[in-house]
C-alpha positions in Angstrom: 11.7 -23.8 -4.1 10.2 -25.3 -6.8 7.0 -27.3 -6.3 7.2 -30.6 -8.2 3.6 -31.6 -9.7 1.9 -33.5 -7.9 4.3 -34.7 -5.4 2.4 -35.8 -2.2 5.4 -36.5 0.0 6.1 -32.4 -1.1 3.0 -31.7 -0.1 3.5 -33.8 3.7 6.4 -32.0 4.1 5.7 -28.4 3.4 2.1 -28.9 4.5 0.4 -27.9 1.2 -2.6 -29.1 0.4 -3.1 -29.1 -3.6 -5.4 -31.1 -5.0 -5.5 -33.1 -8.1 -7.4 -30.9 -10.4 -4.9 -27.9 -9.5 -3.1 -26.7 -13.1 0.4 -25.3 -12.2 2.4 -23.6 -14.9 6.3 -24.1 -15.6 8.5 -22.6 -12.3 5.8 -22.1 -9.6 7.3 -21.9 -6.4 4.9 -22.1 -3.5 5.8 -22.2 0.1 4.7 -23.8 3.4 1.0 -24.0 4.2 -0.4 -23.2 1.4 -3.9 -24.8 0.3 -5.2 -24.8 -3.3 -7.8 -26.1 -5.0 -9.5 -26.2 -8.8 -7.4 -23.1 -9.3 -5.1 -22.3 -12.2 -1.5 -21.1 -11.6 0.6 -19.2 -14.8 3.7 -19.5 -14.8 6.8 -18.5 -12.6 3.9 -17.8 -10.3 4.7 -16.9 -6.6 2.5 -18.2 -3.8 3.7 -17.3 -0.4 2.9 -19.2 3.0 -0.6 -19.4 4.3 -1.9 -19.0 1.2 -5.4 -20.1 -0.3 -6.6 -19.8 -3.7 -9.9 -21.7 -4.3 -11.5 -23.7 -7.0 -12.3 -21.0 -10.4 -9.8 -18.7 -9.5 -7.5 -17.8 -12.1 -3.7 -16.3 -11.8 -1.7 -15.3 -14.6 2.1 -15.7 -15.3 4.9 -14.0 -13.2 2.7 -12.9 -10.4 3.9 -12.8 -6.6 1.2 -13.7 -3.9 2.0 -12.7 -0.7 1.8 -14.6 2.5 -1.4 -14.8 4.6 -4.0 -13.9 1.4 -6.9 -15.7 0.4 -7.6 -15.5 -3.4 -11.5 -16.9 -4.0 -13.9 -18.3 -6.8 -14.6 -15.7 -9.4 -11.0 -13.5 -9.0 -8.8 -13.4 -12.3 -5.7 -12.3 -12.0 -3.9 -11.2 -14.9 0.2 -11.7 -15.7 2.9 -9.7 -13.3 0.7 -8.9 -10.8 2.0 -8.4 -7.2 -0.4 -9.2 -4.1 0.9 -8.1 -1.4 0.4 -9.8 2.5 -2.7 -10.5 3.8 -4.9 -9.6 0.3 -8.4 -10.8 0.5 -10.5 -10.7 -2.0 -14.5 -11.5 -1.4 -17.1 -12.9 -4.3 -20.5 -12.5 -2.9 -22.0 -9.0 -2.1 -24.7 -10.4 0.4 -22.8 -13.3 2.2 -25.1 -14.9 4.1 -24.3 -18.5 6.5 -29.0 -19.1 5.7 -31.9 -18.5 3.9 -34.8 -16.8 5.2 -36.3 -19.7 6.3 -33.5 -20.9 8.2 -31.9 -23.1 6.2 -28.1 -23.6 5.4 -27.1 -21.7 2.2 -26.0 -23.9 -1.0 -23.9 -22.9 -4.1 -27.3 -21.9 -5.5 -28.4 -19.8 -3.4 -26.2 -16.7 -4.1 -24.4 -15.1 -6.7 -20.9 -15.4 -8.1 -19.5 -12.1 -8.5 -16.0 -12.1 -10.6 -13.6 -9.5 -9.7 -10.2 -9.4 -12.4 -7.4 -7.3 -12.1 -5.3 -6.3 -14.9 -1.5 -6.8 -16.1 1.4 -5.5 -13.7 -1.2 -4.0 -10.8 0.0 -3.9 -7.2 -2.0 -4.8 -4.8 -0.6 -3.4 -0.8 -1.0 -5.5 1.8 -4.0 -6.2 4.0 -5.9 -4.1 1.4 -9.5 -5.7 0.7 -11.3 -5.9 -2.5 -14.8 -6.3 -3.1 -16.0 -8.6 -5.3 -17.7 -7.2 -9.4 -15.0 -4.9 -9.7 -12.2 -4.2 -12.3 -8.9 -3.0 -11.4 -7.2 -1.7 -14.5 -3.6 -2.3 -16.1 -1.1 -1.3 -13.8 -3.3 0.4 -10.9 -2.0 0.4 -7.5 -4.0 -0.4 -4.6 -2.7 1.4 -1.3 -2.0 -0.8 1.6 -5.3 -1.4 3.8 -7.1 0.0 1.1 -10.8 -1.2 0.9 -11.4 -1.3 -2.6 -15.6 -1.0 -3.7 -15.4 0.6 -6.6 -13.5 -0.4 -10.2 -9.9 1.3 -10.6 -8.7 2.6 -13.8 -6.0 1.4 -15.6 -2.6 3.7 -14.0 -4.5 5.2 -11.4 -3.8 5.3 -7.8 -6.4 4.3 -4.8 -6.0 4.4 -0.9 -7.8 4.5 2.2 -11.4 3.1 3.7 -13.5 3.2 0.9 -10.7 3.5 -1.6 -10.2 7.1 -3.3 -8.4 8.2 -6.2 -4.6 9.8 -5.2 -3.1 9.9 -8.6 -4.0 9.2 -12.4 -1.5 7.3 -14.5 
């Protein structure tokens, strides 16, 4: 289905939540229960249910997001890239809910780290990627994969922490 801009009764009835300063290419199609925000969509973009991509994230053209993944501030995804079910992708190498005194955390109290994966990778479901990495042009992450480290362009990375199986 195609999701018409800025439709709200769309939006009632397939219980998306997009908000206004969402940018949405030509031909997305996003499904049911879906929840986006200050993010930018390429075209012919597919998000799948139970999706949320957050304000600053970026995803190219042609890309297919997978159902239960949750794409955050500081991820750029470039053009024909697949994410597969349940992706998640982190942006802060020392979450933490307070400071040291106790107090709630704010927006300036940590770090942004940007994570950006290159044209045509494959991402396998439920695989987790750590946020200030690079994963190259056309990489493939293995399903379950917990990704730490930056993956070169071709090459091939599974398991917990993610190794090297094969070189493009």
């Amino acid at each position: 289905m195609t999701h018409p801009k800025r439709d709200a009764a769309y939006d009632q009835r397939n219980f998306c939540r997009i908000a206004p300063d969402v940018v949405l290419g030509e031909g997305v199609r996003i499904f049911s229960f879906v929840n986006l925000y200050g993010c930018t969509i390429g075209d012919e973009t597919m998000v799948g249910a139970f999706v949320e991509i957050q304000r600053g994230a970026v995803i190219g053209a042609r890309c297919k997001i997978s159902s239960h993944s949750f794409i955050c501030d500081g991820v750029t995804i470039d053009d024909e890239v697949f994410v597969g079910h349940g992706v998640l992708f982190t942006n802060d190498k020392r979450p933490r809910a307070t400071n040291a005194d106790g107090t709630a955390q704010t927006a300036k109290d940590w770090t942004l780290e940007r994570t950006k994966v290159g044209r045509r990778a494959s991402i396998g479901s439920g695989a987790v990627i750590l946020c200030g990495i690079t994963i190259g042009a056309g990489a493939l992450i293995g399903a379950g994969a917990v990704v730490t480290h930056d993956v070169a362009p071709g090459e091939v990375v599974a398991g917990v922490p993610a190794r090297v199986t094969a070189r493009g």
